[in-house]
N, C-alpha and C positions, 0 to 999 in steps of 0.2 A: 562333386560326386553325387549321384543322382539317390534319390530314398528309395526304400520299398516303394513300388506303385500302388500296390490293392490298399495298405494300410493307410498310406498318404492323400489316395482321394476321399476319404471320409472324411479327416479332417480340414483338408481341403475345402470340401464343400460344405464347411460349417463357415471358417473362415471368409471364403471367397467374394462372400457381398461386402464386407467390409471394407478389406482391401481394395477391391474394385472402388468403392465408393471417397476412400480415403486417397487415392489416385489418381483419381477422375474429377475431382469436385474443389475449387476454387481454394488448392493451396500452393498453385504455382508451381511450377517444374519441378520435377520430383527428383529426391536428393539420393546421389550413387554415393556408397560407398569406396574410398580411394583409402591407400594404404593408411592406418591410424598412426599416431603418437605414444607411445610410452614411455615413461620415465617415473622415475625414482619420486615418492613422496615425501617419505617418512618413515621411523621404525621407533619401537618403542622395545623396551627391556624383555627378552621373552625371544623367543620363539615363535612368530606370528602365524596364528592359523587361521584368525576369520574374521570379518570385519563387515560393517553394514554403514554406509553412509545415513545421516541422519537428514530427515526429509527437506530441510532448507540446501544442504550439501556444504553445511560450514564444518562439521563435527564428523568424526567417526568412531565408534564402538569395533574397539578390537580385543580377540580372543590372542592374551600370549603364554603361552606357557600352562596353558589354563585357566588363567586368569582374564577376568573380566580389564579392560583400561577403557579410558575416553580421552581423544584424542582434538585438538580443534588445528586446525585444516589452514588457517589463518594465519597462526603464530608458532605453531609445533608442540604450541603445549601442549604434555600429556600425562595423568593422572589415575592410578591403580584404583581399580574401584572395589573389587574384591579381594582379597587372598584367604581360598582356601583349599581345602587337601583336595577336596572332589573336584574332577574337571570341569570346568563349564564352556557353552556350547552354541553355535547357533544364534548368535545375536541380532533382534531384530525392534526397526523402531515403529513405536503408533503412529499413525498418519500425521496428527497433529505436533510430532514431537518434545509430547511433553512425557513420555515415559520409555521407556527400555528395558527390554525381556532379554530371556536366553533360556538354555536349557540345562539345570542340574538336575543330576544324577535322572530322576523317570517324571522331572517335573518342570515346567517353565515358572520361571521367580520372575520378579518385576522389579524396578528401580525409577524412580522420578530421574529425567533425562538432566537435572542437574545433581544429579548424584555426587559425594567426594567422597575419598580413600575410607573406610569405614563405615561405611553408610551398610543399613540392614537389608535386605531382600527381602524382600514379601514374597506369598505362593501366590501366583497369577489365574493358574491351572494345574492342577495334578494331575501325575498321569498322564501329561502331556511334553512331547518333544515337538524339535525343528517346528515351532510355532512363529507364525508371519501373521503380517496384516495385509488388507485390501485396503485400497484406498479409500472406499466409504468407512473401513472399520469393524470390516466380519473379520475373523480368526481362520484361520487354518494349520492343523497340527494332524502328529502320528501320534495314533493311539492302540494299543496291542494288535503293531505291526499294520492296519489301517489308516486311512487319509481322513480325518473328521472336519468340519467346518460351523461356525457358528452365524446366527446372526450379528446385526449389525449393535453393537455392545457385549457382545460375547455370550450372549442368549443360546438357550433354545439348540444345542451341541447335534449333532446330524452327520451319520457315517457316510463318507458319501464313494469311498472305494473299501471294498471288503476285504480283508488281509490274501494274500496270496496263497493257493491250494500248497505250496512248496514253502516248509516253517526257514527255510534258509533264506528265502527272500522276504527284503525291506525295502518302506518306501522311506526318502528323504527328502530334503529339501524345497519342499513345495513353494511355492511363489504364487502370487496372482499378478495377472495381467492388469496391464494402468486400467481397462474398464471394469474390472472383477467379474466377470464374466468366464474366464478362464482359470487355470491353474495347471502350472508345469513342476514335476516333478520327476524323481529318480527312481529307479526301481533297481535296487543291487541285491546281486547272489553274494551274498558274504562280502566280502574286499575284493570280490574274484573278478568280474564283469555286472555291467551295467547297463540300463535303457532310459532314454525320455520319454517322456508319457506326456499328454496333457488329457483331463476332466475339464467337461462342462461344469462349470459351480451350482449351477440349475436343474440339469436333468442328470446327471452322476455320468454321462456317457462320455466312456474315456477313450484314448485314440496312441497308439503308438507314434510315435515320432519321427525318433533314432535308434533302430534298434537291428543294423545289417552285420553290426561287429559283434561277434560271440568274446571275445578278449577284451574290448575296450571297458576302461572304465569310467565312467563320469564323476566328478563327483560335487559339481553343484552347476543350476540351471538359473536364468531370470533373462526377462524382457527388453528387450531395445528397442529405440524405432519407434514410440507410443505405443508397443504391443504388435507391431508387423513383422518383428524378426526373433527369433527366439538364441538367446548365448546359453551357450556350456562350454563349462573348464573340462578340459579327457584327458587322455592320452591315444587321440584316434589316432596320430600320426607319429607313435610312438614315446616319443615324449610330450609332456603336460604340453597345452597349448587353449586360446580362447579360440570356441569355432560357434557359426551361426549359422543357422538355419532360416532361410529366406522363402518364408509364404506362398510368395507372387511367382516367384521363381521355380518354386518346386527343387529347390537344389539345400543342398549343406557344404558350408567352405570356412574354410580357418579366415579369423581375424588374426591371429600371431602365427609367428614360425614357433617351433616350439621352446619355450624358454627354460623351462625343468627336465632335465633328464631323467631324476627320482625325487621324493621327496623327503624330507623329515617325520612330516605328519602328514597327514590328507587334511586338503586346505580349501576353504572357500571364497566367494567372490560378492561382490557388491555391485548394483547399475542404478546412477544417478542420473538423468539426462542423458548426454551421450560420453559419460565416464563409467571405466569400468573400472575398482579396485581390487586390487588381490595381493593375499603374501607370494614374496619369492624369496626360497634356501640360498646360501651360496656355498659350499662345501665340498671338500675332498674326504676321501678315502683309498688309504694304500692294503696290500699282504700283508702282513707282519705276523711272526712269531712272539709266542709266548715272553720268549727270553729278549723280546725288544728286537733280533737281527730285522731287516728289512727285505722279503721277498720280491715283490712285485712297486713299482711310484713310479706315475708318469703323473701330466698333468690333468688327466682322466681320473675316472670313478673306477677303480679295483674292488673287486667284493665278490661275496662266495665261491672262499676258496676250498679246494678240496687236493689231500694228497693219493700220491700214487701207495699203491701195497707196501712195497719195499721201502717209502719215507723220502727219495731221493726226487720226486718231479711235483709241481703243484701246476693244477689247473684252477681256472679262475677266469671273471667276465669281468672283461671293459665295457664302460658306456657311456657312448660318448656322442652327443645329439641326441639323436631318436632312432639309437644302434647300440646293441648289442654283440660282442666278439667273443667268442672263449679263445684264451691265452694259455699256455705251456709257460713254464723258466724251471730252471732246476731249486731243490729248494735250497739253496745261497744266492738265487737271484739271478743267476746262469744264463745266457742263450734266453731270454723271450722270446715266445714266436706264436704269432697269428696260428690259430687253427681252424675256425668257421666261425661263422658266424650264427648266433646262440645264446643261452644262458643255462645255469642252473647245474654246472658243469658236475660229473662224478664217476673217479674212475672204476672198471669191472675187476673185478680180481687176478687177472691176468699184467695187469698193468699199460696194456695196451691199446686199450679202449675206453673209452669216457660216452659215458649216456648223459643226455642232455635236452633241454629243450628249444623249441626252436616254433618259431610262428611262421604261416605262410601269408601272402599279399593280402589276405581278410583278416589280417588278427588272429588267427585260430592256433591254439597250441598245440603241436603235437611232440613227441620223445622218439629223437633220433639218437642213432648211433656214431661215432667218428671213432676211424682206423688209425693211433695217430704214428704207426709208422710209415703210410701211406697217404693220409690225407685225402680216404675216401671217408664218405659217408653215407647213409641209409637211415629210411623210415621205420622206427618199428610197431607205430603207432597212426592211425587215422582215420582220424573220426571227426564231425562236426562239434562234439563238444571238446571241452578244454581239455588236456590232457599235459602234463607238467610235475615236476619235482621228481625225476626219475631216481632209482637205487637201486643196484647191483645187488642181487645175493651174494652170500659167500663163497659159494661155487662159481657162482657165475650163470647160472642156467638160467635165470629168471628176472625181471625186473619189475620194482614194485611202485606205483607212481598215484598223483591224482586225479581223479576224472571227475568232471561235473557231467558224467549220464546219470539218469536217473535223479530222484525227487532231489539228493542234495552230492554236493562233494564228499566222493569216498575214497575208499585205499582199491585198486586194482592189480592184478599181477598179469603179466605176458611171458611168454619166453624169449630170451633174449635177442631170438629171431624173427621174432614176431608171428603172427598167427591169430588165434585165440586167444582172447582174454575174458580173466575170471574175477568176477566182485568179491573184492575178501570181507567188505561188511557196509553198515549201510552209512558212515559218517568218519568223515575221515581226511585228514592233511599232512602233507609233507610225509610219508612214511620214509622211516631209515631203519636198515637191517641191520642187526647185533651183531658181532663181531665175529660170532658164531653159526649164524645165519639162523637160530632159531627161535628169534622172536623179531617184532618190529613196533618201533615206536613212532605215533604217530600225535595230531593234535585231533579233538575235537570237540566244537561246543565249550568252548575255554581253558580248556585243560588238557594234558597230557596224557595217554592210555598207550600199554604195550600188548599184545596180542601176539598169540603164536602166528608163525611164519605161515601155517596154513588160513588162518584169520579164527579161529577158536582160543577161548578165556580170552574176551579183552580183561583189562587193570588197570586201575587207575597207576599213575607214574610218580605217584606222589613226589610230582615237580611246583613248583611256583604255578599258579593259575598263571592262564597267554589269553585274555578275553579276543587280540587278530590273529590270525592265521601265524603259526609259526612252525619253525621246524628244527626239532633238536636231533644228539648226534649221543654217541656213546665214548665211553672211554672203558675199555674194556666190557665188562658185565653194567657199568653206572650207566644208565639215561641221566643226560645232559640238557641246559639249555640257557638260551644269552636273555637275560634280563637287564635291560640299561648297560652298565659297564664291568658285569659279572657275568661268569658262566655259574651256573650253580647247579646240583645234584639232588636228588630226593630229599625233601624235609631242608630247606635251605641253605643246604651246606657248599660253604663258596668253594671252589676250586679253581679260580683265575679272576685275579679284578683287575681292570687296566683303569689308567690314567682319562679315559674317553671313551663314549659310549661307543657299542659297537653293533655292527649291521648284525642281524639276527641270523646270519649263516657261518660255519665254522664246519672246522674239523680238524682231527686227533691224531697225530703221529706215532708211528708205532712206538716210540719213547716216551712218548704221553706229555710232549708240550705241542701247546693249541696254534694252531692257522686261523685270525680273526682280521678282521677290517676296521678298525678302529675309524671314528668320523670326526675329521678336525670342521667347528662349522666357522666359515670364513664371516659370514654377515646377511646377516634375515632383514627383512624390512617390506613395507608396503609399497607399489607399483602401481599408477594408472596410467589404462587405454585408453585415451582419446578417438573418438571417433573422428574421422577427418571425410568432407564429400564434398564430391563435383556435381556442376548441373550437369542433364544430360543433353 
């Protein structure tokens, strides 16, 4: 798929004598890329989120569970390095590998790269996240939502992108290229959607990449190829998959098919040579009722379910590849059946209808409608920005959803028919309307807030803080919401704990037991790409 042009020859033509010169000049027929290798390495206790090969490529530093381990590559031995409450993040080694960073809590700690199970952490940098090295041994880290960079011994600290005019947008992940000359990094609106970037490390001039999909998300970048080809992990092709961007070519194409369909955590990746490392989830989720009965199990992904008015039909999404379906069954499990294709499924008060979301061939989200005695459907939203997590009033007149127009994601309302739409306030996720239709609960900025149906008195929810995007549900007059493997209500109070954790979407029968997705996880573990190439 071909990039933006106007953005792409800029950096193009920073690039281009390089490349020409790295092509041209006495290294022998230059190597194509043919379909890679991937296979299973290793897995370590945890839930693996992130990993960094260590600069010889015998060792790796992986994040599980939160937890710090070190890994050797050789023999499978592997070794907890930390444990504690606060998550840790970001793992990255010094050129010469003799030490190892990461990122707690708003600060990068450091560890001598023969670290054992107990060993102390030192402060590296304060203040400082998603901190890498260059190969000569400058830094680069986020700093209040900024890109900084050091000299060479971590000297002499230098802002060298300035935080974004929009406080919802963050940079992450930044990398330097094998000559340190460059730096690739991520720019995400909340968890919502994503872009690649690269700075000059020299003159602060920065360049868009990848940035044609308003929905995709990235969520970690690094170099291949000595610096000629640039990888990112997305979901451009709707599920997670490694995709590169090729300099010379002027083009971006997947390295894998896609191998995740969702994930557990948001997960990173590591490039050694021509190895690429990355965790992969393995897991199911079914329907199921409060009382154990079983709604919806195939050998697919089931999740956010939602029931009809009257208690008797549940809608819900399969996902399966790099697809999404909304499903019908009755609630005993009754008659499934395919209805479009979509997510985020929820019915209108009528019972007849389910608002939903639904992407078109660029990624872009917009809130349709489905007839489902008919098996039509209609737009009732469209617009370049995101538009997603639809909810019916109580009447039915109105539907209230989220939009990334304007500075950040807010609550929006339409009428059912579409038309007009009006901004109920300025920051705002997942809204769901009370049972009454007179207030609406939504997320924002980590926490829970209810506001009237018109968008006047917001309140806080006095729910559980949600530092990602989340969205709770009512149970009569209560705001609700899934924390791990509980729902809980205002001021901690459980109201359903299940056996396994569950996907953070749900909903309330008119009897008041819960429709949740409980996630059995089958097997985490570490995977490398192989790059594989023909001459030409």
């Amino acid at each position: 798929m071909k990039l933006p042009v106007i953005p792409f020859l800029i950096a193009a033509t920073l690039l281009g004598i390089a490349i020409y010169l790295f092509n041209t000049t006495g290294r022998g027929a230059p190597k194509i890329l043919a379909a890679p290798k991937l296979t299973q390495i290793a897995d370590v206790e945890g839930i693996e989120t992130e990993v960094a090969i260590s600069p010889d490529g015998t060792r790796c530093a992986v994040i599980a569970d939160g937890d710090l381990w070190m890994l050797s590559l050789s023999d499978g031995h592997r070794e907890r390095i930390t444990r504690t409450s606060e998550p840790e993040s970001f793992p990255a080694w010094s050129p010469d590998g003799k030490r190892l960073t990461f990122t707690r809590g708003a600060d990068t700690m450091v560890v001598p790269s023969g670290a054992v199970a107990g060993s102390l952490a030192a402060t590296l940098k304060a203040d400082a996240s998603s901190l890498s090295w260059s190969p000569s041994g400058r830094l680069v880290y986020v700093r209040g939502r900024g890109l900084w960079q050091t000299d060479v011994g971590g000297q002499n600290d230098k802002r060298i992108v300035a935080p974004d005019e929009n406080p919802n947008v963050t940079l992450h992940s930044p990398r330097f290229s094998p000559d340190s000359m460059q730096i690739a990094f991520i720019k995400s609106l909340l968890d919502l959607s994503g872009q690649v970037w690269i700075v000059d490390s020299l003159t602060g001039v920065r360049h868009p990449i990848v940035i044609d999909r308003p929905g995709e998300r990235p969520l970690d970048v690094g170099w291949m190829l000595e610096g000629r080809d640039l990888a990112f992990l997305t979901n451009r092709s709707g599920g997670y998959s490694v995709w590169h961007v090729n300099f010379a070519d002027n083009t971006v194409g997947p390295l894998t098919e896609p191998f995740q369909t969702l994930l557990l955590a948001p997960i990173g990746m590591s490039i050694w040579n021509d190895r690429i490392v990355f965790p992969r989830h393995s897991f199911d989720s079914n329907i199921v009722l409060s009382d154990g009965k079983t709604v919806a199990k195939t050998d697919d992904l089931e999740l956010e379910p939602a029931v009809s008015p009257d208690g008797k039909l549940v809608a819900y999404t399969i996902f399966k590849g790099n697809q999404s379906d909304i499903w019908t069954a009755g609630i005993d499990g009754s008659n499934p059946a395919f209805r479009t294709v979509g997510h985020e499924p929820r019915f209108t008060p009528d019972g007849f209808h389910v608002v939903y979301t639904h992407a078109d061939m660029a990624g872009n989200d917009d809130v349709w409608r489905l007839d489902i005695r008919n098996g039509s459907t209609e737009r009732v939203t469209d617009a370049d920005e995101l538009d997603l997590t639809p909810d019916a009033s109580s009447d039915g007149r109105l539907i209230a959803f989220t939009s990334t127009r304007g500075v950040s994601p807010s609550v929006w309302i339409i009428s059912a028919s579409g038309g007009k739409r009006l901004r109920l306030n300025d920051g705002g996720y997942g809204p769901r309307f009370s049972p009454d239709g007179t207030a609406i609960l939504y997320w924002n900025k980590g926490a829970f807030w209810t506001m009237e149906s018109n968008g006047n008195n917001p309140q806080p929810a006095s729910l559980d803080p949600a530092p990602a995007q989340a969205v709770g549900g009512w149970n009569k007059s209560m705001p609700l919401l899934i924390d791990g493997n509980e729902i809980r209500g205002p001021n901690h109070t459980v109201v359903f704990r299940s056996e396994r954790p569950l996907w953070p979407r749900f909903d309330v029968l008119p009897d008041g037991r819960f429709l949740v997705a409980p996630i059995e996880v089958r097997e985490t573990g570490l995977w490398a790409l192989d790059l594989q190439f023909r001459t030409q």
